[in-house]
N, C-alpha and C positions, 0 to 999 in steps of 0.2 A: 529647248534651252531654258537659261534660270528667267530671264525677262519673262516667258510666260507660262512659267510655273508660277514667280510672286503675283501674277493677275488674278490667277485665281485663287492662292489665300488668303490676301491681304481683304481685311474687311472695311468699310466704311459704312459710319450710321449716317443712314439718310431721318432726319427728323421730320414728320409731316404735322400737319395743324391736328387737335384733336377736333373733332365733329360732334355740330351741336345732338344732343337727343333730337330735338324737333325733327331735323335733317336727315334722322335715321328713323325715325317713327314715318315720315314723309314717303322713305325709299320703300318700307314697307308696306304703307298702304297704298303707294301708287301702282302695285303687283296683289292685290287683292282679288283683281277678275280671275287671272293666271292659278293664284293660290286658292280662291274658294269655289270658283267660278260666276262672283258677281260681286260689284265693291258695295264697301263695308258700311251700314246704318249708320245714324249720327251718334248714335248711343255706343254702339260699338267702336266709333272714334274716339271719342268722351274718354270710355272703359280705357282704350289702350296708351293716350294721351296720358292718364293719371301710373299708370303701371311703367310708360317709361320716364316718366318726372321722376319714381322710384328706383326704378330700375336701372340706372344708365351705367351703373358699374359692372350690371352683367351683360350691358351690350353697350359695347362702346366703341368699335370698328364698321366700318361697309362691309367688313368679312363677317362677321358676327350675325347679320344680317340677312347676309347670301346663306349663311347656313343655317339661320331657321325659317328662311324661304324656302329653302331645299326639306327642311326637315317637315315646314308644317301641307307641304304640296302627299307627301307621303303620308304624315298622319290624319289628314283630313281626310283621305280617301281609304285608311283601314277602317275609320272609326264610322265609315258610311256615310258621310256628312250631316252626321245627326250631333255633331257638338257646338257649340256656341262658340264663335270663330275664339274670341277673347281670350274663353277661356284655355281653348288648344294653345292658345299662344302661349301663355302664361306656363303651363304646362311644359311645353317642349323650349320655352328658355331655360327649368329649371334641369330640366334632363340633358342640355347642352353646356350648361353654365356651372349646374351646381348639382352634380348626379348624385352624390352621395342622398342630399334632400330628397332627390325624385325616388328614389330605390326606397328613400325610408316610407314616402307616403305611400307608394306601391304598395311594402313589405307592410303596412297596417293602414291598409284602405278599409278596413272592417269598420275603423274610429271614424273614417269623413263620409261614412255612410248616412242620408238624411236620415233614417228611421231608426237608427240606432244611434251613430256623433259621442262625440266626447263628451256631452252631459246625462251620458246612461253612467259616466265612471262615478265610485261610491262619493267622489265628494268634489268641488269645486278645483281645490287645489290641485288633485289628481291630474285634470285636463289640464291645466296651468304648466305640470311637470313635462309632463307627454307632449306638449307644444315645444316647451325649452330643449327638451332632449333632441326635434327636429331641427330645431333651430340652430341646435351645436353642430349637427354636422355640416351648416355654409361655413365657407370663408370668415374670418370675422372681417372682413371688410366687407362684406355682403347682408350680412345674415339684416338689415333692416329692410332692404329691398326685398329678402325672401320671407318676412315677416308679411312686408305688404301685399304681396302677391298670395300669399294663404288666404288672409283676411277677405280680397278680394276674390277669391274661387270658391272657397268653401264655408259656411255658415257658422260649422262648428267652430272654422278657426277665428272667424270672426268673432265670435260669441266667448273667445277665450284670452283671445290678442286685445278688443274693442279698435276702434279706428274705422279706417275704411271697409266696406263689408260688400255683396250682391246689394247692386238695389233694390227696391221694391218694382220699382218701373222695368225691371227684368224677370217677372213673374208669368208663369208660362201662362200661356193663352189661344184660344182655341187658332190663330195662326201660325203657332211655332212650329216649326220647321226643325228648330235646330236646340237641344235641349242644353242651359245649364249645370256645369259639374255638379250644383248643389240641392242640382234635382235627382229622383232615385234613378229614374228613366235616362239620365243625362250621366250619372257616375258607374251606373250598371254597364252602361254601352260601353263608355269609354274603356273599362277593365275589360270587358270581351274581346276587345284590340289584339289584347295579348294572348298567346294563344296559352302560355303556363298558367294567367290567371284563374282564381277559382278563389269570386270573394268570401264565400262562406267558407268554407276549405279553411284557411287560412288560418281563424280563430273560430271556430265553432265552440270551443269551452269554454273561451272571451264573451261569447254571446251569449250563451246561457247562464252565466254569473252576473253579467250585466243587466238582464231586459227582464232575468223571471220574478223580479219584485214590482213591475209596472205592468199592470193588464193591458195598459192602451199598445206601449212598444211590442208586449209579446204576441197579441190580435194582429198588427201589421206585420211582428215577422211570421209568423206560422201563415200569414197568407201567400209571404215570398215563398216558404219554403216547401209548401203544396205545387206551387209550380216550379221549382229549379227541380236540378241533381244534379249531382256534383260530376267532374269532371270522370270522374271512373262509371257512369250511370246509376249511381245509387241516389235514390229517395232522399233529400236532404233532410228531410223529418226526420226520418229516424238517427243521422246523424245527431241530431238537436237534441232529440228526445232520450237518445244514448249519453249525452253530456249532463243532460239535466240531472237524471239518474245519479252520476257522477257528484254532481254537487247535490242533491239531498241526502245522501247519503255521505259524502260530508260536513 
């Protein structure tokens, strides 16, 4: 009858309080055994205390919450627990919150590579560009919280954003366990997650325009690229060395 038919479409808002960050940074770490398998350093508290001070527009529900508990119990464990909790965190809020960002860093992970980075590009402002252009794809009601969250994951971006950056007191050491993104060891892994990636792949003519005027960057790549191959088994050197070609002869 019509009585309950209007039950079910008549809508009411139910208002609820909004929820401090503290209290959602709290919910999180109190699931840290669950989510890494052991709770979290002080430093690592520190780390994520500062990123949701930032953050709290991209997480701003208990739901929000639940879902990168859920997301980071899954990404911890493709990535073999060899990531720096913080930094997966920071990571899988951007890929839940602001995918466009995450696809972009993916789609040119060649640039927040340590050995190559945004300061192999021909000139300062270049990287400056290359940040803004990431930055345009958040929300603009976001894009300072995903300013901050770069700064703090990866070196490059710190070095082009300035502000908050990796500490120094996060430098790898003979106890690490678990490596940060803006380590080689620590951004290599985490792209092997995926199973499309293939970070040389991606820009290989990027990299040869970039690194063959600096002996130091091209000695560190041609040692990566002695030991990879690229996802179809091919020699990644010769890749390289096909590209360089390409550019001396233009």
């Amino acid at each position: 009858g019509m009585p309950r038919f209007l039950e079910k479409i008549v809508q009411v808002d139910l208002d609820l309080p909004r929820v401090p960050g503290e209290r959602l940074l709290d919910a999180l770490i109190s699931q840290a055994d669950a989510i890494f398998g052991a709770a979290l350093e002080e430093s690592e508290r520190d780390d994520l205390t500062g990123t949701f001070r930032q953050g709290r527009v991209l997480l701003s529900t208990p739901r929000d919450v639940g879902r990168l508990r859920n997301a980071l119990v899954f990404a911890d464990a493709a990535t073999g627990r060899s990531i720096r909790t913080t930094d997966l965190a920071r990571l899988e809020i951007l890929r839940l919150k602001e995918r466009n960002v995450f696809d972009w860093i993916i789609r040119n992970s060649i640039y927040f590579h340590p050995r190559i980075g945004i300061q192999s590009m021909d000139a300062e402002q270049r990287g400056r560009d290359f940040i803004e252009e990431g930055l345009e794809q958040a929300t603009r009601l976001n894009r300072e919280a995903v300013a901050d969250m770069l700064s703090r994951t990866f070196e490059n971006a710190a070095w082009v954003l300035g502000g908050a950056k990796p500490s120094p007191q996060d430098r790898l050491h003979e106890r690490d366990t678990r490596f940060p993104l803006y380590s080689t060891e620590g951004w290599e892994a985490y792209l092997q997650s995926f199973p499309d990636a293939d970070l040389i792949e991606q820009e290989e003519w990027g990299y040869a325009r970039h690194i063959c005027g600096d002996l130091q960057k091209s000695r560190n790549y041609l040692q990566t690229l002695l030991t990879r191959r690229r996802a179809d088994g091919s020699p990644l050197l010769l890749s390289f060395l096909e590209n360089l070609d390409r550019f001396m002869r233009g």
